[in-house]
N, C-alpha and C positions, 0 to 999 in steps of 0.2 A: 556073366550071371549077375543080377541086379537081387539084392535084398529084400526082401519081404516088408522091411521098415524102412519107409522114406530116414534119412539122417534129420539133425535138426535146420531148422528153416537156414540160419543162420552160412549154412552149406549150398552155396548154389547149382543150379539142375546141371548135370554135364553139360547140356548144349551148348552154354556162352564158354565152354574150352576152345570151343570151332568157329566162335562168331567176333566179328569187332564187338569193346564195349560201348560204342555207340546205339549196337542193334540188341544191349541186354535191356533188360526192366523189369519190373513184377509181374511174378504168374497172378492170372485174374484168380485163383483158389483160393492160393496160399501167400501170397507174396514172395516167395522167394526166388530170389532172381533166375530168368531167364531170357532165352532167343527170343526176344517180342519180337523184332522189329527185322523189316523187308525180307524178302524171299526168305523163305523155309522155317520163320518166325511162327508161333504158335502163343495164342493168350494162355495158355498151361504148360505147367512144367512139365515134366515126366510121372511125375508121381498121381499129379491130379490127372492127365491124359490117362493113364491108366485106371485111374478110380472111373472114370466117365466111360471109358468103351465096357468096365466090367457093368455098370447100369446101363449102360445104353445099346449096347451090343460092341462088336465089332465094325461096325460101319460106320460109327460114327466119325466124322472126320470135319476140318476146319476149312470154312468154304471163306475166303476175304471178301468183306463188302465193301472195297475199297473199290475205284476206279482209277485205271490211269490216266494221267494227266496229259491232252494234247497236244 
């Protein structure tokens, strides 16, 4: 069960528990650190991902406009 109040920024998003810190960075929100980077990387943390799907629905979701390299 997850808190109703984000902690302070200062407290990073769970995500980077399960990531290298090569693949952590700022959330585009808030800055506090998180999984930016390669597979299952997200520009938001948990807290801001959840503020966006409660305004934007449920569907919202992170599509990469990256391409892979040939």
């Amino acid at each position: 069960m997850t808190s109703a109040f984000p902690p302070p920024i200062s407290e990073p998003d769970p995500s980077t528990f399960t990531c290298s810190s090569s693949m952590v960075g700022p959330c585009s929100g808030c800055q506090r650190s998180t999984h930016k980077y390669s597979s299952g990387g997200l520009p938001l943390c948990h807290w801001c991902m959840t503020t966006a799907r409660e305004n934007w629905g449920a569907g919202v979701r992170f599509t990469s406009t990256r391409t892979q390299a040939s």
